[in-house]
N, C-alpha and C positions, 0 to 999 in steps of 0.2 A: 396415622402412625408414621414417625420418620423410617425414611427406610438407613442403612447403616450409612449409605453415602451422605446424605442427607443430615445425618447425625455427626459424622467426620467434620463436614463443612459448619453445620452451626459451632460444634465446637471451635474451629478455624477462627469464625468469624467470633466469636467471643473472645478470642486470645486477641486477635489483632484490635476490637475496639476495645481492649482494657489498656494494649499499649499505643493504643490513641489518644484515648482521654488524658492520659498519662505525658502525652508529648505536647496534646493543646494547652496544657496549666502552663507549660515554657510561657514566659512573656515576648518569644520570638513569634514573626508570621511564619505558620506550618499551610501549604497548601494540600489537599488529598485528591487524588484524581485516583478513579476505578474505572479498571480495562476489565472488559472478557476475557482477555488471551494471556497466558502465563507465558513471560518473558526465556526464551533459553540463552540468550545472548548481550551483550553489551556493545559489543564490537561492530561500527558499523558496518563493513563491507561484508559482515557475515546475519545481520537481519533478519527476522524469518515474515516479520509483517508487517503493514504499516502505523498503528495501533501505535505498535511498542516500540516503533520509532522515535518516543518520546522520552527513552531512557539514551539512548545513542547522543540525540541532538542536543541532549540538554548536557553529555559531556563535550561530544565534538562538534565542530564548524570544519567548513567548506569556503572554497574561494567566493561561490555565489549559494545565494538562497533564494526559495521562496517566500514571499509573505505571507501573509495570510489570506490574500484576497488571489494569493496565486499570480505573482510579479515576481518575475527575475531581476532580483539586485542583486548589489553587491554585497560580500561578510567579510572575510578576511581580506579580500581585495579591496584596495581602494575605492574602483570602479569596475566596472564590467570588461569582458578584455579586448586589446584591438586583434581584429582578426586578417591576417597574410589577404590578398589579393584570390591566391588560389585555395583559400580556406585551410590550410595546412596548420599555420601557425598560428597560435594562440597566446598572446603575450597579455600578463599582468603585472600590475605591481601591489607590491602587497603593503597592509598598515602597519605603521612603523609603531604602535605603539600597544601590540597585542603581546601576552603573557603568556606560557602555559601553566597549569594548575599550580607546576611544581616550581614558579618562578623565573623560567631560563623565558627567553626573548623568541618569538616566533620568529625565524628565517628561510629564505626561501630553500635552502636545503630540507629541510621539513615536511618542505611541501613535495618538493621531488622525491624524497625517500618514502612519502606516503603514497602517492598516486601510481610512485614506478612497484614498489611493493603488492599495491592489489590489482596491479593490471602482469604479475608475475603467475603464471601458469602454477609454478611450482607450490606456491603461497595458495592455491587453492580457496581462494576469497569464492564467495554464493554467487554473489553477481558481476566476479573480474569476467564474464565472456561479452557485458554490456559494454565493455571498456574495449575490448580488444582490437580495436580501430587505433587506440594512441600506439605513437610507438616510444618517446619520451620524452623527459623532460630537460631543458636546460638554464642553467641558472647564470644570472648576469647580475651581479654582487649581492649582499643580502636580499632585497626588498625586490628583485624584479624576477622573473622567469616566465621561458616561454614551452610551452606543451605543442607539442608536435604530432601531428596524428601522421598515417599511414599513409589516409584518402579522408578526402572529405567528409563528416562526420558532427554536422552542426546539434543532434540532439543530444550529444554528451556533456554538452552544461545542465541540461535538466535533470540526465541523469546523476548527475553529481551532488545534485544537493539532497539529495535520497541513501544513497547507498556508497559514502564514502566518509573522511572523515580525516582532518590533519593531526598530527601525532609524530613528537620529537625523533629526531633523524636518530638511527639506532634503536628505537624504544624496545621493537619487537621480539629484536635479536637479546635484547638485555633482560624484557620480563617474560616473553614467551606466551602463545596464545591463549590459553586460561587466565593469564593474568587482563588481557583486555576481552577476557566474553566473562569474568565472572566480578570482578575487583580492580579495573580500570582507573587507580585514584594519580591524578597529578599528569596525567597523555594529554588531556584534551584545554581548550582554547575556552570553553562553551560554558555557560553563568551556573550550573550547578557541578558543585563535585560530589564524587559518587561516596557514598559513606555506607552502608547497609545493604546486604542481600538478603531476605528473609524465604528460602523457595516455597511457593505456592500460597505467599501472603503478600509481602510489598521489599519494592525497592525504594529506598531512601539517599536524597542528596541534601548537602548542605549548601549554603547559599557562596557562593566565589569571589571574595572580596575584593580578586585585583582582577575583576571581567574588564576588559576594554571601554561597554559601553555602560557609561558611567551615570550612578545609578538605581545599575538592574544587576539582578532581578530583582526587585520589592517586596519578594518573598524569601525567609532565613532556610526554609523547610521546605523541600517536594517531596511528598509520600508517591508512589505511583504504586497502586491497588492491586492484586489478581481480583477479582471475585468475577467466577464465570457465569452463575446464575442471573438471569435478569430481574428475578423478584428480588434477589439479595442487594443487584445492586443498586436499584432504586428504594428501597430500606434501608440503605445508607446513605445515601443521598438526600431522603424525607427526613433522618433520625440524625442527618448534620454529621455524620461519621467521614462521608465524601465531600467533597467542596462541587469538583467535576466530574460526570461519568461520561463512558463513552459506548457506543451503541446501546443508545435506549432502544427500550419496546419498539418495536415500529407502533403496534396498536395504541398504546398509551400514550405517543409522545406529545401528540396533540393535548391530552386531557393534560398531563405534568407539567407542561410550559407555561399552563392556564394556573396551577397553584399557589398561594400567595408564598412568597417566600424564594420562588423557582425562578427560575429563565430557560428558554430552549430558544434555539435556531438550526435550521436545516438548511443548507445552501447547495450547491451542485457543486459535483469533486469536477475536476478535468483528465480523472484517468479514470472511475472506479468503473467496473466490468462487471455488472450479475449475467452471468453466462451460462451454460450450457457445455463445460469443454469437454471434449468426445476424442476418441482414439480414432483415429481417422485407420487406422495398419490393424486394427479387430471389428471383425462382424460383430454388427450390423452397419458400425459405422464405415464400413469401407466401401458402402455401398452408397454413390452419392444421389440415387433415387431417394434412398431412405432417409437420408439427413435433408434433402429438400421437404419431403413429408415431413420430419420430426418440425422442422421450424414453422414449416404452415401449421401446424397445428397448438404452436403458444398462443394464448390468449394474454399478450403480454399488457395489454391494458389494464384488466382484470386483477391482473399479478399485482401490476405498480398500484393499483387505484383499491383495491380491495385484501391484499394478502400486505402491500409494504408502504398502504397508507401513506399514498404519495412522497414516500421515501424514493422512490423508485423515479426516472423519467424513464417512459416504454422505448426501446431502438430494435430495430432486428438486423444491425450491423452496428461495428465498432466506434459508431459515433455517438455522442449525443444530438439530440437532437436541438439544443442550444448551441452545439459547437460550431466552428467555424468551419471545420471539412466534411461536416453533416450532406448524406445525398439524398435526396426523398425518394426518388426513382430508385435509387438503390435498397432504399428501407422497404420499398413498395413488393420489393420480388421475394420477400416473405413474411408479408403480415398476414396476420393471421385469414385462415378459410379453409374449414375444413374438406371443401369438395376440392381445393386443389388438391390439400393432403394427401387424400382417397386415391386422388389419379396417378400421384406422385408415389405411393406404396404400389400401386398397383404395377409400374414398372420396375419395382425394384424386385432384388432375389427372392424378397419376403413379402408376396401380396396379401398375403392372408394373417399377415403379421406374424412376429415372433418376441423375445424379449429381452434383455438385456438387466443389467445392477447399475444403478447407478448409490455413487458415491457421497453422503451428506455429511457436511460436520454438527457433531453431535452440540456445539456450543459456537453460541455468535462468532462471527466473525466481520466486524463490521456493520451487516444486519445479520438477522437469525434467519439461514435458509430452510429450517425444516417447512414450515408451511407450503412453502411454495413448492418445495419439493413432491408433498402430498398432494398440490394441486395439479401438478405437470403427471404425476402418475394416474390420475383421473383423467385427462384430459387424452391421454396418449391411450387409455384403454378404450375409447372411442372407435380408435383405430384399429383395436385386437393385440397393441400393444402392450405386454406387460412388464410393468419396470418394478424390478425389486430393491427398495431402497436399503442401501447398505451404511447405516451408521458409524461413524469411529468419532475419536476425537480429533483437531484440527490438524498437531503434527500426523496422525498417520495419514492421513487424507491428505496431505499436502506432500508427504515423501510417497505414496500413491503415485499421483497424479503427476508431479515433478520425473518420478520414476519411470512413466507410462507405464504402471502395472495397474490399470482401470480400463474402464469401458466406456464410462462417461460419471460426471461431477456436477453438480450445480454447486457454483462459489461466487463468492465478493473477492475482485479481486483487483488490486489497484497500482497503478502506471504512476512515472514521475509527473506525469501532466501531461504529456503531448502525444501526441497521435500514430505513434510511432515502436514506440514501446514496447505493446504486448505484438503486434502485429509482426517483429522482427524476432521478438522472445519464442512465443511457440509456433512460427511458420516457416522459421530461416533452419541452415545447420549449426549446428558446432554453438548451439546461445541455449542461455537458460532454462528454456520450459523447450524444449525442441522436442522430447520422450512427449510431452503431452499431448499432442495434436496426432504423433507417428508419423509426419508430412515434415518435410524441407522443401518448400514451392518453390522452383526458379523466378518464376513469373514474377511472385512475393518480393522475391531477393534484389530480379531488377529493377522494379518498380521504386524498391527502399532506396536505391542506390540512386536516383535520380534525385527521390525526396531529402535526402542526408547532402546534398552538395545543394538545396534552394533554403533560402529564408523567406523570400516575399510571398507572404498568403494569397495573394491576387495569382500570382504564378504557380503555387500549389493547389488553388481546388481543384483543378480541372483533374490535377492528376491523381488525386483524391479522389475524386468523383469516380472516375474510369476503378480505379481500385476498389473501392464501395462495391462497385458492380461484379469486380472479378469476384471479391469475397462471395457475396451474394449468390453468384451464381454456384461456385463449390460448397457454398453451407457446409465448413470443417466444421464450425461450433455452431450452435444454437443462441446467439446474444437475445436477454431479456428485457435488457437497458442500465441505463449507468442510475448508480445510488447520489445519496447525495450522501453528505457531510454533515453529522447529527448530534450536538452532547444539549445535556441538561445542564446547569449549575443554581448551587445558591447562589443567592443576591448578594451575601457578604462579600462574592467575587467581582471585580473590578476590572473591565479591561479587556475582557475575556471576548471571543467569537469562535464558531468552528473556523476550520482553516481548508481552502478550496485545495492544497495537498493533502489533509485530513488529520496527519498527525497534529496529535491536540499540543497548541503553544501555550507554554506559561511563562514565557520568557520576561513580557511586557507586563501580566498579571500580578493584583495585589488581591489581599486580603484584609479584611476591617473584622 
């Protein structure tokens, strides 16, 4: 028997593929991509995940982007930018022959009225405290400007092609913030314009006739999906409703990619984090006896290779272990063993064990953490440990955790790409997730601040390395290893791969 939720959603999902079927008889290409996560936002600098990143990018651009294989090039810039001697200054020039939606001519005021706008305290952007190193911007006639940081700050091009987004000088002031988180049409630079919001079924763009790169997109139509269920959404994707989904089954992905008709690939992201994140400022976790036990005691092999069906690569620190500031010594001083565990509770406040909630999202995000959650409360009851798994859906677990009103979390959670990112987000002050951890580490802070003035990776692992270790040794979080980057598609898609930033691109994408 359905139960009523159950019964809301197949109705949902009958209304939406009747005005499917209804959009494929168009003799335009319609492309449909289904996400788990239901979008609250348009606007990039206010984002809530990376998923649904692909409603943001497909209206705006950035001076530089990723690709898809995870290369910093250029987009609105011509090229990539020269940088001052003392790393201060950052000058571009920008293409002389970009549009925005609503016709007027990209210029580099634009660009400064966008960047200086979300790194404005008052403007309240999600992620302006990532930025808060520029101090700003200056323009040298249309096409050139140069961005000015503080202090040295070289990971703020990665972060930009994430959580920012260029948009006509005045826009803000003129439509006011609803108008770009809910109805965005004609701000942005980027090959779809936004046409449609349907809440908790799909958002809809049309194809950009005067996009720059000439062309594209080769699709007239992007649907982007809700549907949170993983059986729904691979039901739409077998029944041709979806073109692309995103976070398939972990279990099934294997067997779906093997279907005739189907394609799947899994690659490794360069940020994504399944973790463990803990309040370091609340018992238990303020006891760093206990958080050394908790991590000796994941069986994080297990997890990747049998709960996330080698979605997963196992780490028990902030690296992957393909990556380049990867430290095995450091990965070593908590892999798993439960007699260290033992010895490591046995000096904490709680030798005999105690308990704690930990926090799950009730629907994927990225992969589905309920399993492993089940697993990790198994595993820790070993110990005497009892973890009460506390259900919600992903916004309350995310205003939780971002809040520090939790104890500890198991989540997917994902960086602009470089190694730098989360470690400065929940371990520094006055940044993003800083409530999450309950910790502002100096140690952390100097360490970044050496790492943020180098480039050369031959002269950053070593101090990578030493870092690994300092992590290591405080076990604020519990790392289980980084996911990878996972969608299915039909065949009639052309073009297509996951994207080592993970936001799924259909920029390049056709359909037949």
């Amino acid at each position: 028997m359905l139960t009523r939720r159950q019964g809301l959603r197949a109705g949902t999902a009958a209304l939406s593929a009747a005005w499917l079927r209804s959009a494929r008889a168009d003799e335009s290409g319609t492309i449909y991509v289904a996400l788990p996560n239901n979008p609250v936002t348009c606007d990039p600098i206010n984002m809530s995940g990376h998923d649904v990143m692909i409603l943001s990018q497909t209206i705006f651009e950035n001076l530089v982007e990723f690709d898809i294989d995870g290369v910093l090039r250029p987009q609105l810039a011509k090229a990539l930018p020269t940088v001052s001697a003392d790393g201060l200054v950052y000058t571009f020039d920008l293409r002389q022959d970009v549009l925005f939606q609503d016709g007027t001519p990209l210029t580099s005021d634009d660009v400064k009225y966008s960047l200086e706008y979300a790194i404005d305290p008052a403007n309240k952007a999600a992620r302006g405290s990532i930025f808060n190193r520029l101090s700003h911007v200056e323009t040298e006639g249309p096409h050139r400007l140069h961005v000015v940081m503080r202090e040295p700050f070289a990971p703020w091009l990665y972060f930009l092609t994430k959580y920012m987004g260029v948009w006509p000088a005045g826009s803000c002031e003129k439509y006011g913030p609803d108008y770009f988180r809910l109805t965005p049409k004609g701000v942005g630079t980027g090959p779809g314009i936004f046409e449609e919001w349907k809440p908790n079924d799909y958002v809809s763009f049309r194809r950009n006739p005067a996009y720059w790169q000439k062309g594209l997109p080769h699709w007239d139509r992007l649907v982007v999906q809700v549907v949170p269920e993983d059986a729904t959404r691979v039901a739409y994707l077998l029944s041709g409703q979806s073109d692309i989904i995103g976070a398939p089954p972990a279990r099934e992905f294997s067997r779906l990619r093997k279907r005739p008709g189907i394609k799947g690939e899994a690659i490794p992201t360069i940020g994504g984090w399944t973790v463990m994140m803990q309040n370091v400022s609340r018992p238990p976790f303020d006891d760093i006896e206990f958080r050394r036990a908790v991590a000796r005691a994941v069986d994080r092999k297990t997890i990747a290779e049998k709960i996330f069906y080698g979605l997963v690569e196992p780490s028990a620190i902030p690296a992957p272990a393909s990556g380049w500031w990867y430290d095995a010594d450091a990965d070593a001083m908590s892999a798993y063993d439960l007699d260290q565990a033992r010895r490591h509770l046995a000096k904490s406040r709680c030798p005999n064990g105690t308990e704690f909630d930990m926090d799950v999202a009730s629907e994927p995000y990225l992969l589905d953490a309920k399993d492993a959650a089940v697993f990790l409360q198994a595993e820790l009851a070993k110990l005497n440990i009892k973890v009460n798994l506390r259900m919600a859906s992903i916004p309350v677990v995310n205003r939780r955790y971002i809040g520090g009103d939790y104890t500890c979390c198991i989540a997917n959670v994902m960086s602009p790409g470089e190694p730098t990112y989360f470690l400065m987000a929940n371990f520094t002050a006055n940044s993003f997730m800083s409530k999450t951890s309950g910790i502002a580490d100096p140690e952390i802070a100097r360490v970044l601040k050496i790492l943020f003035a180098e480039t050369d990776e031959a002269k950053l692992k070593p101090i990578y390395a030493d870092l690994m270790k300092y992590i290591g040794e405080t076990s604020y979080y519990t790392w289980i290893g980084y996911f990878a980057a996972a969608n299915l598609w039909r065949d009639r898609v052309k073009n297509f791969k996951p994207s080592k930033g993970l936001t799924i691109n259909v920029r390049d994408v056709a359909v037949t």
